[in-house]
C-alpha positions in Angstrom: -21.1 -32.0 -73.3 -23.5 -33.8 -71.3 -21.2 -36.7 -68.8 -22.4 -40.4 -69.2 -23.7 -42.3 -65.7 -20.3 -43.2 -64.6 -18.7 -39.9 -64.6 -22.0 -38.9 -63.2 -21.5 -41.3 -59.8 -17.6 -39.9 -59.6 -18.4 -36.3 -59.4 -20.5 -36.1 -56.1 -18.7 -36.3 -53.0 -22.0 -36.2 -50.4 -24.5 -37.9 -50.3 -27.8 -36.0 -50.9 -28.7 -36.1 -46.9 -25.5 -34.6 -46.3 -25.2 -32.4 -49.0 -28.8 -30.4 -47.8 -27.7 -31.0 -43.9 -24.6 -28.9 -44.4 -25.8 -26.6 -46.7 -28.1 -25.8 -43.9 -26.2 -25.5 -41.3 -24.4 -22.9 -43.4 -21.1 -25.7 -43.8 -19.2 -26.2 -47.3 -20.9 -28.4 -49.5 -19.5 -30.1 -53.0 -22.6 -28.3 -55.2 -25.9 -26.7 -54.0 -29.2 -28.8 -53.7 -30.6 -29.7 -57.1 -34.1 -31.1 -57.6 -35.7 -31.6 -61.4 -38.7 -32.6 -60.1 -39.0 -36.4 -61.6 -42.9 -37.7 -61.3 -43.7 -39.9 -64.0 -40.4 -39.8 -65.5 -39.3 -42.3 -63.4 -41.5 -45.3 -65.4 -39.4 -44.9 -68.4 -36.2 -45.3 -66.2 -37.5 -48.7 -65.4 -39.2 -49.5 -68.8 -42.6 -49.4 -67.3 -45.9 -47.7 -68.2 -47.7 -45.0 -66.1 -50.9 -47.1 -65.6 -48.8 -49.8 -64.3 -48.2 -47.6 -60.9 -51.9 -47.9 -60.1 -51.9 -50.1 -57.3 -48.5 -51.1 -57.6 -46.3 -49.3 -54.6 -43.2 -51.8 -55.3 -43.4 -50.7 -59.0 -43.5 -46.8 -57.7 -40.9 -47.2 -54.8 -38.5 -48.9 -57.6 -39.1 -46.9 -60.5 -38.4 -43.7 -58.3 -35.3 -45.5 -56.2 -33.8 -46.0 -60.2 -34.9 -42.8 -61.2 -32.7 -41.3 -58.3 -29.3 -43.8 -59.1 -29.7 -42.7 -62.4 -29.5 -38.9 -61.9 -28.4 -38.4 -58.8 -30.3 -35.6 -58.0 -31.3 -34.5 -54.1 -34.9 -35.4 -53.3 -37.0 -38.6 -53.7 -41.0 -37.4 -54.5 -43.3 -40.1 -54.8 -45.9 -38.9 -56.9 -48.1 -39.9 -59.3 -50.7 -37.2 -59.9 -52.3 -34.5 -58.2 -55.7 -36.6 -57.2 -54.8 -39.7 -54.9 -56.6 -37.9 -52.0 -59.8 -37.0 -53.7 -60.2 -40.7 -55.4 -59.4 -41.9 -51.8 -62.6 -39.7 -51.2 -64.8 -40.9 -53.7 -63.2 -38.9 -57.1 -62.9 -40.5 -60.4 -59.8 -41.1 -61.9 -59.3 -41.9 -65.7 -55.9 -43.9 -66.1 -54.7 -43.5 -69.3 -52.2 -46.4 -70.7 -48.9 -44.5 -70.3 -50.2 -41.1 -69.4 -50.4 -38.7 -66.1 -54.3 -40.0 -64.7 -56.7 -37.0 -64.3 -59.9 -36.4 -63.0 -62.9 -37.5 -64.8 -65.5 -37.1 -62.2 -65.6 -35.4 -59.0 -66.5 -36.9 -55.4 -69.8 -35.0 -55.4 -72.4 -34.0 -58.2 -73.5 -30.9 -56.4 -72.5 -29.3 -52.7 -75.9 -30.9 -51.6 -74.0 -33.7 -50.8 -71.7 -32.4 -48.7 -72.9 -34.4 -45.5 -72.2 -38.2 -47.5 -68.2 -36.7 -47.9 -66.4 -38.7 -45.3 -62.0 -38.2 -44.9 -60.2 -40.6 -46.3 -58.2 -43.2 -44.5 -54.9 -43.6 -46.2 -54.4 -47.0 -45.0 -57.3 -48.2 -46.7 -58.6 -46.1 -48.9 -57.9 -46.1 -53.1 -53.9 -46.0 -54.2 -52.9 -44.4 -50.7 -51.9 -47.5 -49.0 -49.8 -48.4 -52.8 -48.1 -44.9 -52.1 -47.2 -44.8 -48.5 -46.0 -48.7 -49.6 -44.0 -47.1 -52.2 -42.1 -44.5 -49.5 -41.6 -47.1 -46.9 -39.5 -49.4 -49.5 -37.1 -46.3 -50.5 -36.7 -45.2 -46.9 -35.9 -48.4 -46.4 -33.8 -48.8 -49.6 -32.0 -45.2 -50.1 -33.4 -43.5 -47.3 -30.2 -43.0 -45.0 -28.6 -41.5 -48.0 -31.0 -39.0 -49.1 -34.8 -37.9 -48.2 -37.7 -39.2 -49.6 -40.8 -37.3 -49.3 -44.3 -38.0 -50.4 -46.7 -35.6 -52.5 -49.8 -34.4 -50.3 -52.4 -32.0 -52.5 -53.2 -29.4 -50.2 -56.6 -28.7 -48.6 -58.3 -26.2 -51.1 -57.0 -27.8 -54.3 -58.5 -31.1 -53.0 -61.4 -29.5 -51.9 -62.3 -29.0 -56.1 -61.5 -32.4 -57.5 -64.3 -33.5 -54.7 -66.8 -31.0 -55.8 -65.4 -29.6 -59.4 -63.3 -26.5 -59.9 -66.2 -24.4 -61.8 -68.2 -25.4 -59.1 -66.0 -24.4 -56.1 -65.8 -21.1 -57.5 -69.0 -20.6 -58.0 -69.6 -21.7 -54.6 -66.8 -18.6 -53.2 -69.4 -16.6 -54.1 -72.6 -18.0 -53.5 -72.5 -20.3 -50.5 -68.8 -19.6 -49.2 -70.1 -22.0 -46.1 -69.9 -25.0 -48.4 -66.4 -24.0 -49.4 -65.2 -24.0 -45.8 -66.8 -27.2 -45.2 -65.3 -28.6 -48.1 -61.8 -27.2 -47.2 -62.3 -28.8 -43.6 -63.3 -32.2 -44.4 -60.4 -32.2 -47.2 -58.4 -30.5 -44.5 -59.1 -34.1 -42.0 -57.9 -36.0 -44.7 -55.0 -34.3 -45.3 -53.8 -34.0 -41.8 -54.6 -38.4 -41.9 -52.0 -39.0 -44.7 -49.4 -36.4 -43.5 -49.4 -38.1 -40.2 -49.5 -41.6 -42.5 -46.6 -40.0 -44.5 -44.6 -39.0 -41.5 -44.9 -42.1 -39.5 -43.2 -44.0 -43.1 -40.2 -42.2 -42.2 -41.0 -39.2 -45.3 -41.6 -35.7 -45.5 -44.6 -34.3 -46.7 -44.5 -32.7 -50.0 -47.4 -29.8 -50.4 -48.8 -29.2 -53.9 -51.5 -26.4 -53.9 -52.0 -25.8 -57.5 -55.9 -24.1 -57.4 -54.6 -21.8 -54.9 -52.9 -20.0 -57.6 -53.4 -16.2 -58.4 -54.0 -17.7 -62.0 -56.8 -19.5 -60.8 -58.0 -17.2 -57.4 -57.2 -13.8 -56.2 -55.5 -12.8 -52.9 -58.5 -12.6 -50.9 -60.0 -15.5 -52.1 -56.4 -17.1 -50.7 -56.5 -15.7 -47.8 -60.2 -16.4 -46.8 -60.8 -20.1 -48.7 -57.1 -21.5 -48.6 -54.7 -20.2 -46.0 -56.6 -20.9 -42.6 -56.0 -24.8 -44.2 -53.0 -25.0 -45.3 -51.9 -23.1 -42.1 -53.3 -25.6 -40.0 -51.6 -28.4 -41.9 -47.8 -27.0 -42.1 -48.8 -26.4 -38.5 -49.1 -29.9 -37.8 -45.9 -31.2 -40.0 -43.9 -28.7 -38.0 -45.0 -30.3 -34.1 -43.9 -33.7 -36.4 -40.2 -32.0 -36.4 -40.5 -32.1 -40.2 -39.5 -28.9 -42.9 -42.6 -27.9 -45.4 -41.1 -26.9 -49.5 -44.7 -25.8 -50.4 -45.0 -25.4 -54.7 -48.3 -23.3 -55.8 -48.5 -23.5 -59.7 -48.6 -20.2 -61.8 -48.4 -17.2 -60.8 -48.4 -16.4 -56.9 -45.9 -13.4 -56.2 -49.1 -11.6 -55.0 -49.4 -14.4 -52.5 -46.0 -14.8 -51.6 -45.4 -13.0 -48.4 -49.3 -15.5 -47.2 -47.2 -18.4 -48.1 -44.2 -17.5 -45.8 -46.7 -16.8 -42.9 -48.5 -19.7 -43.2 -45.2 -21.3 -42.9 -43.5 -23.0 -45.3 -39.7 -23.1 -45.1 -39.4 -23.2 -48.7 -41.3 -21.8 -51.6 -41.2 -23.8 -55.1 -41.6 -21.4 -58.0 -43.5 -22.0 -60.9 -42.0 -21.1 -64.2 -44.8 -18.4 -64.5 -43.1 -16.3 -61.6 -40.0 -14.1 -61.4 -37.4 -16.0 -59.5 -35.3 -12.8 -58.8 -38.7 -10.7 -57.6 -39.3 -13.8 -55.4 -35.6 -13.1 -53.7 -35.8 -9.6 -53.5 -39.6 -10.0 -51.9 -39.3 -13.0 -49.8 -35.8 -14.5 -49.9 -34.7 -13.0 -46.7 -37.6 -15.2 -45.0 -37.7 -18.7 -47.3 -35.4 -20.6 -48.6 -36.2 -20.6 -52.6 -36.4 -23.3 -55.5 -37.2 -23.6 -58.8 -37.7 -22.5 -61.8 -36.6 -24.0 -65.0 -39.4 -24.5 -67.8 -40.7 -27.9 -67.6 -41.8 -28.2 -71.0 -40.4 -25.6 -72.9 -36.4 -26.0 -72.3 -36.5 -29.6 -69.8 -39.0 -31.4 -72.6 -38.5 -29.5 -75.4 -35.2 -28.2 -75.2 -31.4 -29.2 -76.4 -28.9 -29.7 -73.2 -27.6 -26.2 -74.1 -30.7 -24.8 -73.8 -30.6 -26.3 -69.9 -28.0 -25.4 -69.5 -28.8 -21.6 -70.2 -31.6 -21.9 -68.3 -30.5 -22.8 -65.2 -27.5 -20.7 -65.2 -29.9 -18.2 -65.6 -31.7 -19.3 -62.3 -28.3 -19.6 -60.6 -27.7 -15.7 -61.6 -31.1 -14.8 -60.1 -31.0 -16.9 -56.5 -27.7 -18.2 -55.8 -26.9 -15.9 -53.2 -30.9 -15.8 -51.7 -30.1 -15.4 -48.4 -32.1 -18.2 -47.2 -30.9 -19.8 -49.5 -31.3 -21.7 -52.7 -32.4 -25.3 -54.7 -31.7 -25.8 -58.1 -35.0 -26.9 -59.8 -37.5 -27.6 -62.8 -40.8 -25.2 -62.0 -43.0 -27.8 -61.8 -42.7 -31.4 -61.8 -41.3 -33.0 -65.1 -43.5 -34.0 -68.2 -43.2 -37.7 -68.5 -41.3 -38.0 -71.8 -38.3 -35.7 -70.4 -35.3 -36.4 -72.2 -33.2 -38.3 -69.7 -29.9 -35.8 -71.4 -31.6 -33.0 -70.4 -32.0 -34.0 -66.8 -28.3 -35.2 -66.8 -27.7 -31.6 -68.2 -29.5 -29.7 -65.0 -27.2 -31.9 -62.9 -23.9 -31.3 -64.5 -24.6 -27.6 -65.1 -24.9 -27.2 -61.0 -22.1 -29.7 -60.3 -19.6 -27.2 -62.8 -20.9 -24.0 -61.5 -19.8 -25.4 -57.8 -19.9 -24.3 -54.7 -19.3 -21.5 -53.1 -20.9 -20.2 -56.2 -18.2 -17.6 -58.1 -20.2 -14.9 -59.8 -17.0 -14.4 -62.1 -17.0 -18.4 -62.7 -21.0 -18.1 -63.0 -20.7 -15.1 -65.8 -18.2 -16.8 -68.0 -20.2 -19.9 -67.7 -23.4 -18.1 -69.4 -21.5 -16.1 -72.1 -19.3 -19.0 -73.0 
């Protein structure tokens, strides 16, 4: 049985902030970190329409501040889509009514225009300033209670909305140059809007999704993407701030590049093995993730989330870096808001110290 809002608010006895703090510091905590990662969920919380975010960072900050009262759940993402940096660069963005936007035309026809590419500046440039006006307002709003971050699209998967993904990989092999210039001046504007991001009192959120071994292999990771995405966990670190970095598909061939360029925690897609990724990486990163977006958080019956994440609880409860409950990719809009309520209450009756006994009887039951 799936608990209504009320019963929701009297189960949790921390706050999100201190519920992550402790489990950190190795402390007890009521129920480990849980994240379904809500992006444009949130307008149907507050009745509104995707489109009407455009431009709109009150609409975003309240939509996402609702969105978390609702559900309770420990992270605040302002996100959108994947392509607020590249339109900020000169991208085209179709904005459907009440849809996710997507790219309809990139920055640049061909890499022969590489030299009219300039970084963007976030306080000025296309829906940036409407995001970083969204974070602000829930810092201010929620913020002491529970962290807010702000998506960021990392260097190399910007780096093809400006010039086209069939192009960029035609470009690895024929002129990898214009990659690495690409990756640079998408690189500039990245470390811009972390810094922009920071100073709102957030945490930067990294989204890498063309860095994917569906997409890329290894090498082409390690030659096109890593030296960027280094460099800009680098600089979110000398902020003082932690990096969850999320690569889409599958990326356990990239896993152990991920931990060394240094993210603190790895997001795993759907498409990955969440127990491979403990038994590879888990005594270096903290792990999170990876309940089907579409297939059991969209599609599926609150027993069939419930399944699923106790089936992600078996697999990386006990990672020793530990371990956030999560969808494996952010949510489709039209998530059933019972099914999020289901990922919830699932984690708050498993409990914690997680009982393994408690855990099986849970799953077979």
């Amino acid at each position: 049985m799936v608990l209504g809002q009320s019963e929701y608010f009297k189960r949790d006895s921390m706050t999100p902030s201190e519920r992550l703090s402790a489990y950190h510091r190795g402390e007890p905590v009521d129920r480990l970190p849980c994240v379904p990662i809500v992006g444009n969920t949130a307008a149907r919380v507050v009745g509104a329409k995707v489109s009407q975010f455009r431009g709109n960072g009150k609409l975003l900050a309240h939509a996402h501040i609702e969105a978390y009262r609702l559900f309770q759940y420990d992270i605040i993402r302002i996100f959108t889509d994947l392509y607020t940096q590249a339109e900020a660069m000169g991208a085209t963005v179709h904005y459907p009514e009440d849809e996710t936007a997507y790219l309809e035309k990139p920055a640049l026809a061909s890499h022969g225009e590489l030299d009219q590419l300039q970084p963007a500046d976030p306080y000025r440039d296309g829906n940036l300033p409407h995001h970083l006006e969204a974070m602000k307002i829930a810092v201010d709003k929620v913020g002491k209670e529970v962290t807010v971050t702000g998506a960021l699209t990392c260097p190399f998967t910007n780096a093809s909305f400006l010039v086209g993904a069939e192009q960029l990989v035609r470009l690895m092999l024929r002129n990898p140059e214009a990659v690495h210039r690409l990756c640079e001046i998408s690189l500039e504007t990245n470390l811009r809007y972390a810094k922009a991001i920071i100073d709102a009192g957030c945490t930067p959120s990294l989204t890498d999704a063309m860095s994917s071994c569906t997409v890329i292999s290894p090498r082409q990771f390690q030659e096109f993407s890593y030296p960027y995405l280094k460099r800009l966990i680098d600089y979110i670190h000398s902020r003082g701030k932690s990096v969850t970095l999320h690569i889409c598909g599958k990326t356990n061939r990239i896993w152990e590049r991920m931990v060394e360029a240094g993210a603190d925690c790895i997001s795993i897609d759907n498409d990955a093995d969440l127990l491979e990724a403990k038994e590879k990486v888990g005594c270096q990163v903290r792990l999170m993730g990876n309940v089907k977006p579409s297939e059991v958080m969209l599609q599926g019956t609150g027993d069939d989330v419930r399944k699923a994440v106790l089936d992600c609880l078996s697999k990386a409860y006990d990672n020793p870096k530990g371990y956030i409950v999560a969808s494996g990719c952010s949510l489709p809009t039209e998530t059933p808001f019972r099914n999020i309520h289901a990922m919830l209450d699932t984690v708050r009756r498993v409990g914690y110290p997680v009982d393994p006994e408690k855990l099986e009887r849970l799953s077979t039951g």
